[in-house]
N, C-alpha and C positions, 0 to 999 in steps of 0.2 A: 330646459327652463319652462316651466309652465306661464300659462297667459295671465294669470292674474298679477306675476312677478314682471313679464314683462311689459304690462299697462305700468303698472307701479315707476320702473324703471323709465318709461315714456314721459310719466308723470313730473318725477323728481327732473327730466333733462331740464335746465333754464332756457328756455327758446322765447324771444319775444311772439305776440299774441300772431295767429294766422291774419286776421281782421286788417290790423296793425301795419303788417306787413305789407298785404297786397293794396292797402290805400295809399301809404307812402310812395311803392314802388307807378302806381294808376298815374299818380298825379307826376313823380316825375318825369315819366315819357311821356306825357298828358302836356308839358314843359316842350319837352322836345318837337314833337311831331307838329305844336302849337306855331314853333317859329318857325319852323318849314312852310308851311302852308301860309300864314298869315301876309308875307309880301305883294303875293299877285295880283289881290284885288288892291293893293295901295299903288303899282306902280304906275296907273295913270296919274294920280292927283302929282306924284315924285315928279314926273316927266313936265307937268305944269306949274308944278312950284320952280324945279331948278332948268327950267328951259333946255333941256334934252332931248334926243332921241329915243327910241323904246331900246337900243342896243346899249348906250350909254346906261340907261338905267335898270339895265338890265342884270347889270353885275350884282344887285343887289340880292337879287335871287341867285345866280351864277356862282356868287363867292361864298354865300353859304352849304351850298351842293357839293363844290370841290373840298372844302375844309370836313364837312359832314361824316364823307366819301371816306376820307383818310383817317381823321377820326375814333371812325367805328370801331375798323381794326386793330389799331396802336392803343390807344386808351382800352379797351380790350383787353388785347394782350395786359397792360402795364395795370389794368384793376384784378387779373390773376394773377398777378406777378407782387401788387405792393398791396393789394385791399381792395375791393370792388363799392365800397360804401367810401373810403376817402377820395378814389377815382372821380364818385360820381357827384358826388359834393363839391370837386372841382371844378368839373367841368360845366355844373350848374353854377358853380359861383363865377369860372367867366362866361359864362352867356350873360350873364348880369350883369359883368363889366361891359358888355357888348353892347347891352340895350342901351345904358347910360351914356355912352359915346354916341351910339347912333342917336340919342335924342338931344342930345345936349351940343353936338359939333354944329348940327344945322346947313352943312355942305353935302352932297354928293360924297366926295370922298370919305367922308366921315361915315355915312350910310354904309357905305361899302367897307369899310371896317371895321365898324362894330358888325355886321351882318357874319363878316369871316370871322369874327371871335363868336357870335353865335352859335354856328357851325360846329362850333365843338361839340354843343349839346348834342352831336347824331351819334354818338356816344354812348346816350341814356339807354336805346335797345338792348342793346347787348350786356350793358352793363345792370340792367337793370334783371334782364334773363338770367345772369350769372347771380345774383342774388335770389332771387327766384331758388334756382335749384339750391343754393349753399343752405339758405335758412328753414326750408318750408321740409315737410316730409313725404317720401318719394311719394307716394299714394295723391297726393296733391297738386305735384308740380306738372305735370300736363295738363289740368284745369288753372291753373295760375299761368302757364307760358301763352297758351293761348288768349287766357283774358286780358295779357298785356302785348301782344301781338294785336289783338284787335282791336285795344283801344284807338290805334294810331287811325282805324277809318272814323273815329269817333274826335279823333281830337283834329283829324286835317279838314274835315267839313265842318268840324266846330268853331276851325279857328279864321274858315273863309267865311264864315258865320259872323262870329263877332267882331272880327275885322270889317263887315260892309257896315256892322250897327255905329262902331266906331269911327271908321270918317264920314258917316251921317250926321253924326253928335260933333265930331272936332274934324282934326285934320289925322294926317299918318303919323305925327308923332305919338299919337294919344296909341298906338300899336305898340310902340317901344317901352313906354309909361307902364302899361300893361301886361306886357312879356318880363320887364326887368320885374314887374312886383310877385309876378307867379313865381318867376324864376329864384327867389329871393327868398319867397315860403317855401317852395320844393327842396330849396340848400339845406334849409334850417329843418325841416320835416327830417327828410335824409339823418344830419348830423343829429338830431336830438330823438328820434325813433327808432334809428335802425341801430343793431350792436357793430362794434366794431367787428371787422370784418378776418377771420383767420388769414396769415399769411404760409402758406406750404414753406416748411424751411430748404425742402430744393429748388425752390424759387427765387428765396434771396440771393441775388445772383445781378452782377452788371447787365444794364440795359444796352441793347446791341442797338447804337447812336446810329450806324451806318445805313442797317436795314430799314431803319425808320426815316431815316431824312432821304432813302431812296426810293422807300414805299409813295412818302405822301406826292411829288412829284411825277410818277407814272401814274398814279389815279388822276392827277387834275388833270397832265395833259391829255388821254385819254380821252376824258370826262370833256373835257373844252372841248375837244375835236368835234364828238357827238353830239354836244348838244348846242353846236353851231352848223353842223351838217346840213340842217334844212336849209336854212339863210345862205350858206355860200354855196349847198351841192356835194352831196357824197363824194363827188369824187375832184372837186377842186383843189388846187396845192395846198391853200392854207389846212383845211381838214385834215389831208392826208399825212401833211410834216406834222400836227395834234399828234394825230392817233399812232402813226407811225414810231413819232420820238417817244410817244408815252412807253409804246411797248418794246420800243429801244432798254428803255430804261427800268421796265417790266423786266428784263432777260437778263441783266446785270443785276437787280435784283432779285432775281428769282435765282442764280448760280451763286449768290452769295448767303443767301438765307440757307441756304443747301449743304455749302460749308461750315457755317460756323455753330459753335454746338450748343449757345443759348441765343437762337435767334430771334427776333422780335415778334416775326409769324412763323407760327412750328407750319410748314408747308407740310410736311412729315404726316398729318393730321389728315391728310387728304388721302392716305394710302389704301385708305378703309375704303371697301365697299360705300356701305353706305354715306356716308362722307362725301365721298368724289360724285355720287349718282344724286346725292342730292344739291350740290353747286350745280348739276347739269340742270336740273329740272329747274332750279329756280332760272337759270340764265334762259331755258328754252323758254318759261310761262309770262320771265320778265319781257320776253318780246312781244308776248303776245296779250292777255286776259290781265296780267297784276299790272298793266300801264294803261290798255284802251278805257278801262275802266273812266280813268281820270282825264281821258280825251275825250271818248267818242260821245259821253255821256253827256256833258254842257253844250256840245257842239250841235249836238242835234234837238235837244229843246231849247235853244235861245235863238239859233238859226231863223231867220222868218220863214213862217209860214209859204212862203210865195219860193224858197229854196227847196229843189227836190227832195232833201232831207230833215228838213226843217219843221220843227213843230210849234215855232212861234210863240213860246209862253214868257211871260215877263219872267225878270230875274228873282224875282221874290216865290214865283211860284217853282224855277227850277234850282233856286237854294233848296227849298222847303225839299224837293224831290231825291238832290243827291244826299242833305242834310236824313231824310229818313231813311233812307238805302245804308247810309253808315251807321245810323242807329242800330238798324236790322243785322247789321254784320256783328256790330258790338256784341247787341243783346245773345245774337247766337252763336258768337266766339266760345263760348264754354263747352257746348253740344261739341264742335270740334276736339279739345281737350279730353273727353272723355272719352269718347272715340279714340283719340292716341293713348289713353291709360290702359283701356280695355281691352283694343285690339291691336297695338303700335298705331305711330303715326304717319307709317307708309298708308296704310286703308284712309286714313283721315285726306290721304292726300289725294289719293284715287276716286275718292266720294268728290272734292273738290274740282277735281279735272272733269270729272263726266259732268257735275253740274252746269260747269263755265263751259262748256262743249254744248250742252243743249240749250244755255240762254242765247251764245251767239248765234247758233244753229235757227234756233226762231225768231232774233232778230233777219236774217237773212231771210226767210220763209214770211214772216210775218209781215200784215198790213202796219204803214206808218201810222198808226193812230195814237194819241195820248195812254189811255189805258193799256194797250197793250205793250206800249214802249216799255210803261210805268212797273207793270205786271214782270215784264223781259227783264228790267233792271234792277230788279229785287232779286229775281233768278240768279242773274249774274253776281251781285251782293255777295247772296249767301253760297256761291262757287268759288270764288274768290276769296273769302273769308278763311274756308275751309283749306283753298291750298296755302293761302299767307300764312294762317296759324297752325299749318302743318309743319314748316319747315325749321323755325325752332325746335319744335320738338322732335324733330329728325335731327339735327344738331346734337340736340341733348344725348337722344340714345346713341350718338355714332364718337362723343369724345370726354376724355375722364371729367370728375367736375374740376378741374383745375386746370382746365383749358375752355368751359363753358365761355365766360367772353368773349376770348379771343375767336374760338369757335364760331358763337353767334356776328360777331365782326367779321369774318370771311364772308359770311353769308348775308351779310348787311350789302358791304361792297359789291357782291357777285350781282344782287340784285339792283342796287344802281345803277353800275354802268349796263349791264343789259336791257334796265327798265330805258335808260338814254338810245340805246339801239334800238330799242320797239318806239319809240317817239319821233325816231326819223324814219323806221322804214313804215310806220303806219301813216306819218304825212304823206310820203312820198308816194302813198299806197292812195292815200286822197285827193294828189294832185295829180294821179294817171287818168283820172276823166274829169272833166270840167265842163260846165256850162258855157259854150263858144262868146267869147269876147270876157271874159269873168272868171275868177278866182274859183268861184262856187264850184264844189265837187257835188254830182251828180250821184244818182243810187249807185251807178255801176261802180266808184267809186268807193262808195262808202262796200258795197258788196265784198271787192275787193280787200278791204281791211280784215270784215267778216272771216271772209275764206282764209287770211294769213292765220288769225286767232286761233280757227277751230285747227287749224293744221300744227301750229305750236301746241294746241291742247292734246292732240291726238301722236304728238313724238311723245311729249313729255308722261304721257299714260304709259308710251310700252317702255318708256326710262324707268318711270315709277314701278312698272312689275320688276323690273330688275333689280329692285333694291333687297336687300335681305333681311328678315325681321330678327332680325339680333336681338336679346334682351341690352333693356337699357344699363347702361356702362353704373358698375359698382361707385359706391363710395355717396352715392347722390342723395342720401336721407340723412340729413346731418341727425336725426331722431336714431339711425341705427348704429352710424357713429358714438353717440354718446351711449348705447347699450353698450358696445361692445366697451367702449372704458371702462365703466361699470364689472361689467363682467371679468372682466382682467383683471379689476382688483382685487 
């Protein structure tokens, strides 16, 4: 077939606009990652409005983590299984029931369930990637997976962002007000932008009830365990019955998903090289560089000055600091992307790892001084960036496009519950030296954190050479799809 027949044929395909596409998809995980983030800075005024403890009101945050958690993968699965554009239309439209409750009940418990119908939206990822690949044409989609991987450093500092501007102007409902109205344009974007979504006809197939109401149960208890760990103690009862039962319940799930022949999560998916080495690298980096980030970085410029690790800048100026560090990931999210077109996205991941390996390397070496922190944490930014938006795209090339959701939802979850592992063993990495009589963790302390990070960076490099650079999996340019129709007519 010559080239000018098959421009023509590209031509005639009906595809909604590329433009079109990737803004609908921006602003719906732009939704998601928005309501993640946006609770933290409201939960002191919570804790003062309804007279509570930081643990009580903490579920606020807590029950959209676990629901998120679970989520990712089932909604996943079930957007390659029934539609990925009606999945995600859904599950925008209950995060909007969500919001509506949490503003409107005006109780604690009311928070905390609209917060867990929120939670659905951790959904949007994955379901959003899977659109990604189905609509867009192959040449593309590794600049598209990553520009929406990287929104998420754009929209969780966006949304700690607008959220301080917001209960300055009102209170915390004025969050919910504002989540349900985004949430409510991104439904309607979704449902009146995007085409309806092909269903594979060896998908049409009963939904496996079992796997799924056994999945979402071992992620939260898990997930509760860990990310109650600091406050009770790695290794106290309550922790350990979490984690324990979760992965009780892991094992019975994971021997049943095994058996049955349309399972909810094809575990089956993991068998691939690449596949299986890249859930490693995310769970080894989620301990280390794709969590400190969101720790070590506010902890050490709002700290006073008079703290051995403290750099003492007001809140306004270490928003402004993490706020342009996620811009910086944003803006360079694409640069990754091309990198995974041109060369795979195992190199993209590798460029990442040594990056985040020499920012903490020089926070470790380096004087505490504002600029150089500043300088460090842009480093690390764009380390970061490079291996978060590598791993979709290792996703992509490791499973057909009719598993892409589901896919990116294993890796959604892989990366939570480890990123919940690196948050306890990096506190607990900050509470091995203290200032005598005081809470305050000293450099040696913070050192300590340091050395775990580079050491996660430096397994998860020789994982990464292990990966194999397989071309990416057929079928994924729905542009070559509709030639071959063509052609066959």
């Amino acid at each position: 077939m010559t080239t000018s027949r098959r421009q023509a044929i590209k031509k005639e395909a009906k595809f909604p606009g590329y433009a079109k596409i990737v803004s609908v998809l921006l602003v719906a995980e732009f939704v998601g990652t928005f309501e993640s983030a946006m609770i933290f800075i409201a939960l002191p005024s919570m804790m003062h409005e309804f007279n509570v403890d930081a643990a009580a009101v903490g579920w606020a945050a807590t029950a959209f983590l676990l629901v998120a958690a679970a989520s990712a993968a089932v909604c996943g699965r079930l957007g390659d299984m029934y539609g990925r554009k009606k999945l995600l239309a859904i599950v925008l439209a209950i995060s909007v029931v969500g919001s509506i409750i949490s503003f409107t009940f005006g109780t604690l418990g009311g928070v905390i369930l609209g917060r867990a119908l929120q939670g659905v939206a951790g959904a949007t990822l994955p379901l959003c990637l899977g659109l990604a690949r189905q609509e867009l044409p192959q040449q593309k989609v590794p600049n598209v997976i990553a520009l929406i991987a990287g929104s998420s450093f754009l929209a969780g500092a966006g949304g700690n962002l607008i959220a301080g501007v917001l209960l300055q102007l009102g209170n915390w409902k004025a969050l919910f007000i504002v989540s349900g109205i985004m949430g409510a344009i991104a439904a309607l974007m979704v449902v009146f932008l995007l085409k309806a979504s092909p269903t594979p006809r060896g998908e049409a197939r009963g939904i496996d009830y079992v796997g799924g109401l056994l999945f979402a149960p071992a992620v939260a208890l898990v997930l509760y365990g860990l990310t109650n760990a600091g406050a009770w103690g790695l290794l106290d009862g309550k922790t350990l019955a979490f984690v324990l039962g979760g992965l009780a319940v892991a094992a019975i799930w994971v021997w049943w998903e095994l058996r049955v022949e349309n399972p909810m999560i094809n575990l089956r998916l993991m068998k691939t090289n690449k596949m299986a080495l890249t859930q490693l690298c995310t769970a080894v980096l989620g301990i280390g560089p794709l969590v400190a980030v969101g720790i070590l970085t506010p902890l050490i410029l709002l700290a006073p000055a008079t703290d051995p690790a403290g750099l003492g800048v007001s809140p306004a100026v270490g928003g402004l600091v993490i706020f342009s560090a996620a811009t910086l990931s944003f803006v360079g999210s694409p640069f990754s992307g091309k990198v995974a077109a041109a060369v795979g996205a195992r190199r993209a991941l590798l460029i990442g790892i040594v990056i985040s390996f020499i920012g903490y390397s020089l926070m470790f070496w380096a004087d505490n001084t504002l600029p150089t922190f500043i300088i460090n944490t842009y480093v690390i930014a764009i380390g970061v960036m490079f291996s978060y938006t590598a791993f979709p795209n290792l996703v992509a090339e490791s499973v057909p496009l009719e598993n892409t959701s589901e896919g990116m939802g294993i890796n959604t979850v892989t990366r939570t519950i480890f990123m919940a592992v690196g948050t306890t063993v990096l506190t607990m990495a900050l509470a091995s030296s203290t200032v005598e009589g005081t809470m305050v963790s000293t450099e040696a302390g913070f050192n300590t954190a340091y050395l775990i990070i580079s050491a996660s960076c430096v397994v998860a490099f020789f994982l990464a050479l292990r990966i194999k650079d397989a071309p990416r999996t057929e079928a994924a340019d729905p542009q070559d799809a509709a030639e071959a129709q063509v052609a066959g007519a």
